[in-house]
N, CA, C and O atoms as a printed pandas DataFrame, in Angstrom:
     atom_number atom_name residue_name chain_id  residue_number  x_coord  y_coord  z_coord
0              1         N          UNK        A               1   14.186  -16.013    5.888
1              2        CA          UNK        A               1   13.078  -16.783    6.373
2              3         C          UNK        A               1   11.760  -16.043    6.207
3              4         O          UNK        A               1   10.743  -16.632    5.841
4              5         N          UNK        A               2   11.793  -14.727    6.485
5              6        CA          UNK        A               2   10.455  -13.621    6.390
6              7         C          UNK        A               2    9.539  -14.368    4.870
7              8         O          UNK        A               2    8.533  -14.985    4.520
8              9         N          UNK        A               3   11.265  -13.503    4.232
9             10        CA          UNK        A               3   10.500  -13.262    2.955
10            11         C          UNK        A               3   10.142  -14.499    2.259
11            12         O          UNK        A               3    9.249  -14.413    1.416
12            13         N          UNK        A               4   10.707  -15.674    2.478
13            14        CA          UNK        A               4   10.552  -17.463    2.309
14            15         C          UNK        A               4    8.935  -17.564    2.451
15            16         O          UNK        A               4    8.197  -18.085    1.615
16            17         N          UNK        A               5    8.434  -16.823    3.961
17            18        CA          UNK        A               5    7.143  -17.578    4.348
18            19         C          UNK        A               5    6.217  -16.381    3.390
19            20         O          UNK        A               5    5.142  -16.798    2.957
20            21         N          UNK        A               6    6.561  -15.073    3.086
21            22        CA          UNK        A               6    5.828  -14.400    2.260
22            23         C          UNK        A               6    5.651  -15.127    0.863
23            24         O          UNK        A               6    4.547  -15.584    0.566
24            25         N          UNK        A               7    6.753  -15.239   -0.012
25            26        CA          UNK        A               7    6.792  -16.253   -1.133
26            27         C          UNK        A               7    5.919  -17.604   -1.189
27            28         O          UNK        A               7    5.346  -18.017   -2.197
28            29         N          UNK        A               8    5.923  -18.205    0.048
29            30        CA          UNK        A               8    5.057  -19.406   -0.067
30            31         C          UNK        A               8    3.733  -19.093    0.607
31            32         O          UNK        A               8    2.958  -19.966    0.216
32            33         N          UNK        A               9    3.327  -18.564    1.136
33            34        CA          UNK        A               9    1.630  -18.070    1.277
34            35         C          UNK        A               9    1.186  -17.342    0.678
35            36         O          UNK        A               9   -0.020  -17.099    0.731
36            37         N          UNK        A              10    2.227  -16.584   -0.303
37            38        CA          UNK        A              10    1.558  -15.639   -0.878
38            39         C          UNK        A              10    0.374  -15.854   -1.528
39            40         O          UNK        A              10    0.098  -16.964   -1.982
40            41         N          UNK        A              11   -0.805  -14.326   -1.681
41            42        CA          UNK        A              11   -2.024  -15.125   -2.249
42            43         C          UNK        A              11   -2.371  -14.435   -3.929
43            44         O          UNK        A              11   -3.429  -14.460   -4.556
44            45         N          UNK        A              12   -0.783  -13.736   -4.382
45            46        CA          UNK        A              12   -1.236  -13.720   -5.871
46            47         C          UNK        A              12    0.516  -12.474   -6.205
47            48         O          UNK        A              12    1.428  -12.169   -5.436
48            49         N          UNK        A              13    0.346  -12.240   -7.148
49            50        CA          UNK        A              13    1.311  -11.199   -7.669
50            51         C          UNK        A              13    0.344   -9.989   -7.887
51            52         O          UNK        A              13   -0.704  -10.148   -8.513
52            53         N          UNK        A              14    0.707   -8.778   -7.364
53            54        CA          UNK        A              14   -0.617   -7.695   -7.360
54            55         C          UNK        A              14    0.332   -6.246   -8.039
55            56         O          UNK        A              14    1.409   -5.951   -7.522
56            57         N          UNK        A              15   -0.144   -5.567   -9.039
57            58        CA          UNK        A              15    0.098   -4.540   -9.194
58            59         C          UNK        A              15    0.261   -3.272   -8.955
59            60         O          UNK        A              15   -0.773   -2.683   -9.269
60            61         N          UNK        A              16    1.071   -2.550   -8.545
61            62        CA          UNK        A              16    1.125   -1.151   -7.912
62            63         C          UNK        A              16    1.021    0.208   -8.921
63            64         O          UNK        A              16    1.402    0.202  -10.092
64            65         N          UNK        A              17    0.570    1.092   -8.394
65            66        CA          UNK        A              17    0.944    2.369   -9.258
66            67         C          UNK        A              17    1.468    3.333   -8.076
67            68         O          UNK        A              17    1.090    3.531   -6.921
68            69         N          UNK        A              18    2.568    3.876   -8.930
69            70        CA          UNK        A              18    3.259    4.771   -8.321
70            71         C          UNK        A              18    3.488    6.088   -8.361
71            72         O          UNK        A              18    4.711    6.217   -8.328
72            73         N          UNK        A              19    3.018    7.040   -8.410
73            74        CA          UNK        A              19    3.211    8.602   -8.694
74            75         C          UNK        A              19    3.439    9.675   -8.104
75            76         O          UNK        A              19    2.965   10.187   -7.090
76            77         N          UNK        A              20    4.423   10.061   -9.023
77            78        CA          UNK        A              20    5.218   11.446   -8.326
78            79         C          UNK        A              20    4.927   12.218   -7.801
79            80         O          UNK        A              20    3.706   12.161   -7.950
80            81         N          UNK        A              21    5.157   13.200   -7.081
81            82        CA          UNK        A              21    4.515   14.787   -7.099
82            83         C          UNK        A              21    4.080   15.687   -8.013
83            84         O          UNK        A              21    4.806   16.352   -8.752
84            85         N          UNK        A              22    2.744   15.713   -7.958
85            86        CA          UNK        A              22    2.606   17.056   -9.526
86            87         C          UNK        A              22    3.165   18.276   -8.635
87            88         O          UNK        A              22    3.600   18.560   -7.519
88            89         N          UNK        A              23    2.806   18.875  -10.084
89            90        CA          UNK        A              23    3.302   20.604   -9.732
90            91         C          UNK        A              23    2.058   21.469  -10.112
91            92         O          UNK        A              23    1.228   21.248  -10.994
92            93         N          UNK        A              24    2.140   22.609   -9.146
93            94        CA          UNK        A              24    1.319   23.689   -9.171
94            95         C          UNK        A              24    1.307   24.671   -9.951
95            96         O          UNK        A              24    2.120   25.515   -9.574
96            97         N          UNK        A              25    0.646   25.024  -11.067
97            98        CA          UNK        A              25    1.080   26.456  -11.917
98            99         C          UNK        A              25    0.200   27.355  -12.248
99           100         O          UNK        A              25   -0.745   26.902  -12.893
100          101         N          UNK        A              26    0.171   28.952  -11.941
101          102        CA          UNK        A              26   -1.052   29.344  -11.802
102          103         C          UNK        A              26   -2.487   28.547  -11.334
103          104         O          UNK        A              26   -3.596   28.439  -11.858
104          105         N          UNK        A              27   -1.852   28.026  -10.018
105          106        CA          UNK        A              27   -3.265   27.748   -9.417
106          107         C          UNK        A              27   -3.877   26.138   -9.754
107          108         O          UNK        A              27   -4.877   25.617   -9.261
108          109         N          UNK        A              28   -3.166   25.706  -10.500
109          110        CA          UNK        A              28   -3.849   24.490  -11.390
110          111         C          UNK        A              28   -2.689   23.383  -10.870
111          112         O          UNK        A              28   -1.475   23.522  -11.021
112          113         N          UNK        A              29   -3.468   22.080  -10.120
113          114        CA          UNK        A              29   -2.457   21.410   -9.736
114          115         C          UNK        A              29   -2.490   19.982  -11.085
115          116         O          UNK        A              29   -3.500   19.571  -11.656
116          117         N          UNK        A              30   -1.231   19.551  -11.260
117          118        CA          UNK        A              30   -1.071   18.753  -12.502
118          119         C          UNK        A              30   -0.413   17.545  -11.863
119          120         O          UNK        A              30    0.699   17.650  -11.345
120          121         N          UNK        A              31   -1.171   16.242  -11.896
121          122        CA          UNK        A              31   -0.362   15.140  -11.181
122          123         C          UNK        A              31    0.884   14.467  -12.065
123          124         O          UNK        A              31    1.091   14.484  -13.279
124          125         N          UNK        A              32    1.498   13.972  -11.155
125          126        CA          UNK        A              32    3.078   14.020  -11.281
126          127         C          UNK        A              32    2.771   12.571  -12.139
127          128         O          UNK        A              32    1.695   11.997  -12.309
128          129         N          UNK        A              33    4.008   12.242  -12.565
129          130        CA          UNK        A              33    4.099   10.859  -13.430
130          131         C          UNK        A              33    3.684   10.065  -12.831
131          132         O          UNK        A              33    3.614   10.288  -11.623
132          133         N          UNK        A              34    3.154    8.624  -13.392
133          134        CA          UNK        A              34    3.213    7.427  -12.490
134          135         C          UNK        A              34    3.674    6.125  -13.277
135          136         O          UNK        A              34    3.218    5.827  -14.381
136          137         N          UNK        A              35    4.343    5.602  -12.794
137          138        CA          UNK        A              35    5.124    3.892  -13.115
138          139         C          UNK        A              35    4.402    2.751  -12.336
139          140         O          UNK        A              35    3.945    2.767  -11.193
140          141         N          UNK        A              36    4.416    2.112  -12.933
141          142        CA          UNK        A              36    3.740    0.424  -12.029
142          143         C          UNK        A              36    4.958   -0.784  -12.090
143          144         O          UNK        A              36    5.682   -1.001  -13.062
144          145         N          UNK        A              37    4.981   -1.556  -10.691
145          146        CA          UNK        A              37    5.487   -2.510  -10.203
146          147         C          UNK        A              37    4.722   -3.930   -9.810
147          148         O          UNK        A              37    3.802   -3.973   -8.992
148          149         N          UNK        A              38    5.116   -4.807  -10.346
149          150        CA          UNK        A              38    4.557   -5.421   -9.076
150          151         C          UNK        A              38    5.325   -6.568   -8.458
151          152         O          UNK        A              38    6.278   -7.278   -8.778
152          153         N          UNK        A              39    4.344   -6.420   -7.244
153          154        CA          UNK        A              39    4.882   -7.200   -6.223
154          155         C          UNK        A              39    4.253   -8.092   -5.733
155          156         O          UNK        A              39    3.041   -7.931   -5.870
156          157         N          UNK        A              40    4.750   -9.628   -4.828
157          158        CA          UNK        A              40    4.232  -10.811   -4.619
158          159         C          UNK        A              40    4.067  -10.409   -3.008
159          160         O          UNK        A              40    5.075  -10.280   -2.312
160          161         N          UNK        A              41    2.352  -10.168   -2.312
161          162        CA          UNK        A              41    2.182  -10.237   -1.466
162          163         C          UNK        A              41    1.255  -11.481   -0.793
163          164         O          UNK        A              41    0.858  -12.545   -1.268
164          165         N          UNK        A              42    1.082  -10.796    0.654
165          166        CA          UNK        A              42   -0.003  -12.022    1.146
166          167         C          UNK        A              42   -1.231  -10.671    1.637
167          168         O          UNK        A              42   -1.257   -9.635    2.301
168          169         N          UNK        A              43   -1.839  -11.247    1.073
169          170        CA          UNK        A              43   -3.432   -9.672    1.091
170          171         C          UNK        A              43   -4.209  -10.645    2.304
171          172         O          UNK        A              43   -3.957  -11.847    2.392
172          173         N          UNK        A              44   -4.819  -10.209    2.876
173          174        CA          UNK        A              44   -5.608  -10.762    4.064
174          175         C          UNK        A              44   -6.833   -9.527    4.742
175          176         O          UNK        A              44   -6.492   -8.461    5.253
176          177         N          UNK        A              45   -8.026   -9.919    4.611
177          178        CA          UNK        A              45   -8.460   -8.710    5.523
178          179         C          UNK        A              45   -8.281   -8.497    7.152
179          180         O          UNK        A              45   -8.187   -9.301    8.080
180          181         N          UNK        A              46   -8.276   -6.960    7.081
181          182        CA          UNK        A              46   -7.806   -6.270    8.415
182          183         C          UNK        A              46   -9.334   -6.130    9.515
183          184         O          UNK        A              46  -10.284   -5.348    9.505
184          185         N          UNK        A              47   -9.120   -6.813   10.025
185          186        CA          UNK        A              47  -10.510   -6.935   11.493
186          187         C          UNK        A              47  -10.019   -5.582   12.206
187          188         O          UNK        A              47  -10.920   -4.796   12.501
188          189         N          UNK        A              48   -8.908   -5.272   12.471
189          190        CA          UNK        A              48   -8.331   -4.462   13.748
190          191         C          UNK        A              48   -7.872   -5.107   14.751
191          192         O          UNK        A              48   -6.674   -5.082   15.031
192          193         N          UNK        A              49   -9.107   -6.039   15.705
193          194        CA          UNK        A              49   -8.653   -6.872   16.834
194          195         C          UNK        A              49   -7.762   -5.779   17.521
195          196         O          UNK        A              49   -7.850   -4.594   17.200
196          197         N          UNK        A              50   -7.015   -6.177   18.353
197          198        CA          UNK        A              50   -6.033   -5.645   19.537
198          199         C          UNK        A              50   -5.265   -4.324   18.405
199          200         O          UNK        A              50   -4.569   -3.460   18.937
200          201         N          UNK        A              51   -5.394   -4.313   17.502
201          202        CA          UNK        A              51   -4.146   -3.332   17.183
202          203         C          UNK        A              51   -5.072   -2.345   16.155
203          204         O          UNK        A              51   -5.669   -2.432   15.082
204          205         N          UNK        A              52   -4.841   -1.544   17.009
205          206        CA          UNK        A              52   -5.421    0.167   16.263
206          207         C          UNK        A              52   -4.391    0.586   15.828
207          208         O          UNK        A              52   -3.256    0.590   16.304
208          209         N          UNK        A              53   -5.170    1.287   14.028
209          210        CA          UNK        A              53   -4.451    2.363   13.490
210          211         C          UNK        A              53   -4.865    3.530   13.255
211          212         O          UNK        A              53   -4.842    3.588   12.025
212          213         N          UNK        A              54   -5.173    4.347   13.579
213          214        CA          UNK        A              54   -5.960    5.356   13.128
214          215         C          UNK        A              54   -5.915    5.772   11.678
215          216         O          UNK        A              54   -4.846    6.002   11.113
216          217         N          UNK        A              55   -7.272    5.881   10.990
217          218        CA          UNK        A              55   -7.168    6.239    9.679
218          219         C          UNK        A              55   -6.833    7.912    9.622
219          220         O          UNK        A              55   -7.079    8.779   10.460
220          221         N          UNK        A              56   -6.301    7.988    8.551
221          222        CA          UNK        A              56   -6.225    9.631    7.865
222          223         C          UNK        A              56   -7.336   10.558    7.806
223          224         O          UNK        A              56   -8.211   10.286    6.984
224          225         N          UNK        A              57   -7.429   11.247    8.274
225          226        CA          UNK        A              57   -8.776   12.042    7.608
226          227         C          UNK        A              57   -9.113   11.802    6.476
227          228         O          UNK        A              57   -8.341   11.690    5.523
228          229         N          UNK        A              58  -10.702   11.662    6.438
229          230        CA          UNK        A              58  -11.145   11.728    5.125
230          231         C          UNK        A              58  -11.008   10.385    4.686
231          232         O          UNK        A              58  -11.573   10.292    3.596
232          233         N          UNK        A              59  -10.382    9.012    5.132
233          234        CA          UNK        A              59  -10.268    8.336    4.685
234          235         C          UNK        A              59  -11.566    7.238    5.361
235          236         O          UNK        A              59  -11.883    7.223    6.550
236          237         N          UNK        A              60  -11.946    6.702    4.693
237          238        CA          UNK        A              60  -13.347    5.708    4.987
238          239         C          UNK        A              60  -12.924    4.324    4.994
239          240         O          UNK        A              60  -12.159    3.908    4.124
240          241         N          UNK        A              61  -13.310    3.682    5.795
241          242        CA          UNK        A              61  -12.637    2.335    6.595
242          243         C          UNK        A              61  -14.083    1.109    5.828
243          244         O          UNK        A              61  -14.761    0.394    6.566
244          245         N          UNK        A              62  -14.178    1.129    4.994
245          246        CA          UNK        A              62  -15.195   -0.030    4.044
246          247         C          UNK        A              62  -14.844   -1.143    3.966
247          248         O          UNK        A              62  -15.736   -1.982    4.091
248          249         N          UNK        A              63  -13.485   -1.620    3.741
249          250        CA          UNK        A              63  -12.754   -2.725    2.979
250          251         C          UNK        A              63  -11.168   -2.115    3.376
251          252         O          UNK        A              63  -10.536   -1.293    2.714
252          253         N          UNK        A              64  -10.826   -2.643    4.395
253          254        CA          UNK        A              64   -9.343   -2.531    5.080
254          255         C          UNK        A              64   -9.008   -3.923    4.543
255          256         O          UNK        A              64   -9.604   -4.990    4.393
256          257         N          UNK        A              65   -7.595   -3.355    4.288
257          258        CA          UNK        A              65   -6.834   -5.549    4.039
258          259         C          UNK        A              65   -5.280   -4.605    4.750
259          260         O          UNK        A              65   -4.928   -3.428    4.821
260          261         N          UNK        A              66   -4.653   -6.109    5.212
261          262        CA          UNK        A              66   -3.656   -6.025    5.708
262          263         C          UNK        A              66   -2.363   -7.014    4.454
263          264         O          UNK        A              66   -2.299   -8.231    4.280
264          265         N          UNK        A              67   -1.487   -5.873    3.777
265          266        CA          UNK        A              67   -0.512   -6.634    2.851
266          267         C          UNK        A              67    0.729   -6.710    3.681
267          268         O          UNK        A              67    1.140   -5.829    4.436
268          269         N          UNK        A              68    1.367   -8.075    3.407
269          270        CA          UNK        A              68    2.565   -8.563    3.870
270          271         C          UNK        A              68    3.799   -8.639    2.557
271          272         O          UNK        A              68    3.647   -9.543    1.736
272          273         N          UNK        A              69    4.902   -7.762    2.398
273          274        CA          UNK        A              69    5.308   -7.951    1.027
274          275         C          UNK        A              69    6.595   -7.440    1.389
275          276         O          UNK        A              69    6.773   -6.652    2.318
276          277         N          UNK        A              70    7.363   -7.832    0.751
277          278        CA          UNK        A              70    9.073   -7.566    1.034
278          279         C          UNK        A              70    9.442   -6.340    0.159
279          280         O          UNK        A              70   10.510   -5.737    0.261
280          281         N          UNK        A              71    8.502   -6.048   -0.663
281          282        CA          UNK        A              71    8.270   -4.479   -1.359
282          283         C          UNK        A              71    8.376   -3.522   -0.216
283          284         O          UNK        A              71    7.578   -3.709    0.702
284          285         N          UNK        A              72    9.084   -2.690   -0.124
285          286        CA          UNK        A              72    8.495   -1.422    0.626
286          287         C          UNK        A              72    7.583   -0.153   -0.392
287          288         O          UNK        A              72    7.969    0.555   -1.323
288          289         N          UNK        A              73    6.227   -0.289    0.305
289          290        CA          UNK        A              73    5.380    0.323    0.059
290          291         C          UNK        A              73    5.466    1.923    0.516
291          292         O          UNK        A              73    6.037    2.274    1.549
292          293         N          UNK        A              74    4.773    2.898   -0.466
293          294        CA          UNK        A              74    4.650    4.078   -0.049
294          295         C          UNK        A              74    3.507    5.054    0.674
295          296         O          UNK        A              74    2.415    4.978    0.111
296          297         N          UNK        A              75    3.551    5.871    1.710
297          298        CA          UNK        A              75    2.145    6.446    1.501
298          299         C          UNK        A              75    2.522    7.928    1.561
299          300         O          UNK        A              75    3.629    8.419    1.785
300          301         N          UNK        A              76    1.159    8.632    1.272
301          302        CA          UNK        A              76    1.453   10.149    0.716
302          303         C          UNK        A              76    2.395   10.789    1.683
303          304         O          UNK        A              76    2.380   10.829    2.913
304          305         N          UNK        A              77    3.172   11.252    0.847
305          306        CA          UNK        A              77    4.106   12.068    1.658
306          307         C          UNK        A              77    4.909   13.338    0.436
307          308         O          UNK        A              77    4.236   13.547   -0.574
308          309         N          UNK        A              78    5.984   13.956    0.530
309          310        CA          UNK        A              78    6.253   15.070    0.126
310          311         C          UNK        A              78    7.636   14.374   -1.246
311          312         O          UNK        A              78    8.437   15.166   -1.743
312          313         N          UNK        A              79    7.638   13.064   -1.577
313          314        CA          UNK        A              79    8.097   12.315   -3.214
314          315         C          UNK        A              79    7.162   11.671   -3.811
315          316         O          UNK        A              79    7.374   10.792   -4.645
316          317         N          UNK        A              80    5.677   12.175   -3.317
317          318        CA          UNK        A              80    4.381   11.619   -3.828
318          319         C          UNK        A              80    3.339   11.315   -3.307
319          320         O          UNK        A              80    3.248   11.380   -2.081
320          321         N          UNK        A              81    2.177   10.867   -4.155
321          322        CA          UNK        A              81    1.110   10.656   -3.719
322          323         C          UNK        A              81    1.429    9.327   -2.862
323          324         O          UNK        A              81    2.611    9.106   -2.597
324          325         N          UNK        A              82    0.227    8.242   -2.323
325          326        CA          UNK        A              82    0.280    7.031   -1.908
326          327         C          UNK        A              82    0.309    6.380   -2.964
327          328         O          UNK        A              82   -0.010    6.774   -4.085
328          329         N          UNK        A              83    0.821    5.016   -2.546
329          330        CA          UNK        A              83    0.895    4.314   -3.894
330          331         C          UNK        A              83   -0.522    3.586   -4.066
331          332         O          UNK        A              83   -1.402    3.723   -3.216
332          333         N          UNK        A              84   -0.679    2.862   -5.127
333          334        CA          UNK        A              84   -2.160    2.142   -5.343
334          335         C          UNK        A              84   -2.277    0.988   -5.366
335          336         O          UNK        A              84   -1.528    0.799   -6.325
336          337         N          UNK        A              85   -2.728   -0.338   -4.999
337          338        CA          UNK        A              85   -2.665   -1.204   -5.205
338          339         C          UNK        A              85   -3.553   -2.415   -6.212
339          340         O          UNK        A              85   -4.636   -2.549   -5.642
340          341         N          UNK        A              86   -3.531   -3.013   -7.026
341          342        CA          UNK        A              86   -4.619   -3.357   -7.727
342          343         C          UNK        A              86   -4.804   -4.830   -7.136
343          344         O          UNK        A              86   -3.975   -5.736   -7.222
344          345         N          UNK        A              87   -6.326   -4.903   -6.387
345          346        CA          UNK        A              87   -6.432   -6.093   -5.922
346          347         C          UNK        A              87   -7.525   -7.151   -6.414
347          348         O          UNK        A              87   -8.497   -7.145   -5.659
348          349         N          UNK        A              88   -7.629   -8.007   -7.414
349          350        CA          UNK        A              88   -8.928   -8.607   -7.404
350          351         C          UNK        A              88   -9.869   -7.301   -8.457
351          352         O          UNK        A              88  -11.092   -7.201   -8.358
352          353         N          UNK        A              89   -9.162   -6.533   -9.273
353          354        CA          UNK        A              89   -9.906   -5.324   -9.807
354          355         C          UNK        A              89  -10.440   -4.234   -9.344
355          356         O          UNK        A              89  -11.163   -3.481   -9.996
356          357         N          UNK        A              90  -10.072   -4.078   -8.062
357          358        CA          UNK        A              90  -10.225   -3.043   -7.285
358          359         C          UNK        A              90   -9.294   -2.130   -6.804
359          360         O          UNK        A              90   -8.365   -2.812   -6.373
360          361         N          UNK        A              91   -8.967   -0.564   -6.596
361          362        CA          UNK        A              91   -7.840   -0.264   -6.446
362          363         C          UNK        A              91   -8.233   -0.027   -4.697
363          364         O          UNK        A              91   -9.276    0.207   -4.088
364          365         N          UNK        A              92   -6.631   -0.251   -4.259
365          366        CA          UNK        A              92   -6.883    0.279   -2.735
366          367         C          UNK        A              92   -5.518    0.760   -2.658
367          368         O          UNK        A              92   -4.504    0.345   -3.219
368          369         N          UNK        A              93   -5.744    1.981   -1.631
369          370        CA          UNK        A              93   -5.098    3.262   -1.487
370          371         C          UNK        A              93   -3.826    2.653   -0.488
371          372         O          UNK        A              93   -4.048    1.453   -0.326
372          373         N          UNK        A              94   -2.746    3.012    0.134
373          374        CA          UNK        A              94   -1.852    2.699    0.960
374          375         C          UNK        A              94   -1.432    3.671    1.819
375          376         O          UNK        A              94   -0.669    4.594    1.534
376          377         N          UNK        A              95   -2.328    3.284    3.681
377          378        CA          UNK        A              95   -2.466    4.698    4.091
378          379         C          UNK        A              95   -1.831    4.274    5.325
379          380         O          UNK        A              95   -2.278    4.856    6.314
380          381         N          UNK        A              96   -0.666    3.191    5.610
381          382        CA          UNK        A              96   -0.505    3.200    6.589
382          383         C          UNK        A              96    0.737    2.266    6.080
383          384         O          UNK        A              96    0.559    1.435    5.190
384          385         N          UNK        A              97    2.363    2.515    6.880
385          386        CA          UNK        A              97    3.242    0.797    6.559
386          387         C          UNK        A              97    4.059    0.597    7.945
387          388         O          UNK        A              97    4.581    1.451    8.662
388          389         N          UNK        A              98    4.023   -0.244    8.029
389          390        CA          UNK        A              98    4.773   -0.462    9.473
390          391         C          UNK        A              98    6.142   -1.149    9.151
391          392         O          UNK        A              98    6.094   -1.913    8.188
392          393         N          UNK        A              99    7.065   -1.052    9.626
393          394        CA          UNK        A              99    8.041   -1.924    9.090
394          395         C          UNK        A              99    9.500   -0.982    8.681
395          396         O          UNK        A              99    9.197    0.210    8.691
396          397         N          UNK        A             100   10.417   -1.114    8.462
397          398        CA          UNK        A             100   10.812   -2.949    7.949
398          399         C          UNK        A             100   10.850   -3.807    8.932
399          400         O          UNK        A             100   11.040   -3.237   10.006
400          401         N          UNK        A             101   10.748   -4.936    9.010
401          402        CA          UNK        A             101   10.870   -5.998    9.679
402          403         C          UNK        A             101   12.275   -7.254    9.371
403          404         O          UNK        A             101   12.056   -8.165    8.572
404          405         N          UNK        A             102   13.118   -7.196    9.808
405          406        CA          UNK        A             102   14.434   -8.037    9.958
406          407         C          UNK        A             102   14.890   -9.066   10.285
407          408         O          UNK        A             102   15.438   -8.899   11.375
408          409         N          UNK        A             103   14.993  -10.213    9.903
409          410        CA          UNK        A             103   15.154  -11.560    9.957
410          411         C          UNK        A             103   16.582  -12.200    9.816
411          412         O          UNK        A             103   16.450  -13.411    9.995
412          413         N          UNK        A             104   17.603  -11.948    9.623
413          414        CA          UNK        A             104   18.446  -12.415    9.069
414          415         C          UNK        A             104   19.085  -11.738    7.625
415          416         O          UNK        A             104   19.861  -10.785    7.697
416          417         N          UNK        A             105   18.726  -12.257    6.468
417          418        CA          UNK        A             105   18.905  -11.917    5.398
418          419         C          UNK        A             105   17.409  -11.199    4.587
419          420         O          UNK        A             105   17.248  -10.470    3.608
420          421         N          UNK        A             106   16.867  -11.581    5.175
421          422        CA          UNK        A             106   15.259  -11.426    4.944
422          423         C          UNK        A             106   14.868  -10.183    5.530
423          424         O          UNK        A             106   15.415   -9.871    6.588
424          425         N          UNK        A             107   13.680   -9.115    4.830
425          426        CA          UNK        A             107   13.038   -8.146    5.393
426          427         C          UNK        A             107   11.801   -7.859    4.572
427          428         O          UNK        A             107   11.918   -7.873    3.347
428          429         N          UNK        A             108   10.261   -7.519    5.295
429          430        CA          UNK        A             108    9.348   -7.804    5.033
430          431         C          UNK        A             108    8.657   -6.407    5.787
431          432         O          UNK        A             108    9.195   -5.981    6.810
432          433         N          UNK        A             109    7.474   -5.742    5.242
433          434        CA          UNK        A             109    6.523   -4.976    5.599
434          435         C          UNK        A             109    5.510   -5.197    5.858
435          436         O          UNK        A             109    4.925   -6.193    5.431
436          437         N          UNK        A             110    4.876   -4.147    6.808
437          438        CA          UNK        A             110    2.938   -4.637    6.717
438          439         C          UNK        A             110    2.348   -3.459    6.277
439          440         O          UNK        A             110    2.745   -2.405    6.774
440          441         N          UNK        A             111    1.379   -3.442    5.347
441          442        CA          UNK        A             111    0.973   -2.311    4.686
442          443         C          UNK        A             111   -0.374   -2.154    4.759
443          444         O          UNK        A             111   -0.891   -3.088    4.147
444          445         N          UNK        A             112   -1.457   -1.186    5.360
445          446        CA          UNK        A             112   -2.548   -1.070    5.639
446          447         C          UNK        A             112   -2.764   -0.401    4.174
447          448         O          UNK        A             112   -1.983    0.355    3.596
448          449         N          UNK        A             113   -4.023   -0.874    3.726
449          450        CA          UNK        A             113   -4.478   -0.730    2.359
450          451         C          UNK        A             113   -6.202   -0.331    2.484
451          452         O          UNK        A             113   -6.734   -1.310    3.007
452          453         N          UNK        A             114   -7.166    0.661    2.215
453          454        CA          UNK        A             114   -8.445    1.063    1.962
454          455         C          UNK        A             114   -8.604    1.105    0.349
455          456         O          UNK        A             114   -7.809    1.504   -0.502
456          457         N          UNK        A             115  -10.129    0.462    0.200
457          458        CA          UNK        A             115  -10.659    0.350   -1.012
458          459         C          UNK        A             115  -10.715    2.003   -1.502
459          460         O          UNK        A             115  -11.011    2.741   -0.563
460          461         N          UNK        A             116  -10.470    2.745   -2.884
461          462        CA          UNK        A             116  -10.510    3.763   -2.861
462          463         C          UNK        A             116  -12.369    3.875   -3.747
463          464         O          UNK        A             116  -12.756    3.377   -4.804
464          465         N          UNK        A             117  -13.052    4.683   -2.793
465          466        CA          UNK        A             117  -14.494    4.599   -2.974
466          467         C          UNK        A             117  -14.522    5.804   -4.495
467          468         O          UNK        A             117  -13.690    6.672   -4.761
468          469         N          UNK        A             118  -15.816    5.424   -5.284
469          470        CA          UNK        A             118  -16.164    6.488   -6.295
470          471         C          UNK        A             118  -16.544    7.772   -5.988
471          472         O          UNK        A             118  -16.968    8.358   -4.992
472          473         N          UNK        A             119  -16.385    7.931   -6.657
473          474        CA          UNK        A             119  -16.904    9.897   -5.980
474          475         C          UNK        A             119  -17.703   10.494   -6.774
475          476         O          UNK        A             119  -18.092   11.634   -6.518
């Protein structure tokens, strides 16, 4: 049923990038591979309202969206960077996932997503 109501509201098929851990050698860090997926979510922007997340350090709160997707999403941790999301031509970072969520046969995530700014 989750993933039924994700499939039918969904608001597009969105692309991911995924990448490994680089490695360190003499001092020089080298980023790890990356593969792309994609997946059929429901993108919506994130107000906050009643439910705080605290962002990451360093991370800048411009353009928060809240993704709903039966993908389980990644964020940085020690089999990689965060994953990326391509939304509308914009990439946004994946710095937060709550979930899984369990229905029956069905299981679905919520994935806090930031625009990743130029530098």
């Amino acid at each position: 049923m989750l993933l039924q109501s994700v499939n039918s509201l969904k608001t597009g098929t969105y692309t991911v990038t995924r990448t490994a851990t680089g490695t360190l050698s003499q001092g020089r860090y080298t980023t790890g591979a990356s593969s792309s997926l994609s997946i059929d979510a429901v993108v919506q922007p994130y107000s906050g309202g009643r439910k705080m997340i605290p962002l990451p350090d360093g991370v800048r709160a411009e353009d928060t969206k809240l993704i709903h997707t039966a993908t389980a999403l990644r964020t940085r941790d020690s089999a990689g960077e965060a994953d990326v999301i391509t939304i509308l031509g914009e990439l946004y970072t994946v710095w937060a996932v709550q979930g899984p969520y369990t229905l029956g046969p069905s299981t679905h995530y919520e994935a806090y997503v930031t625009r990743k700014g130029s530098p």
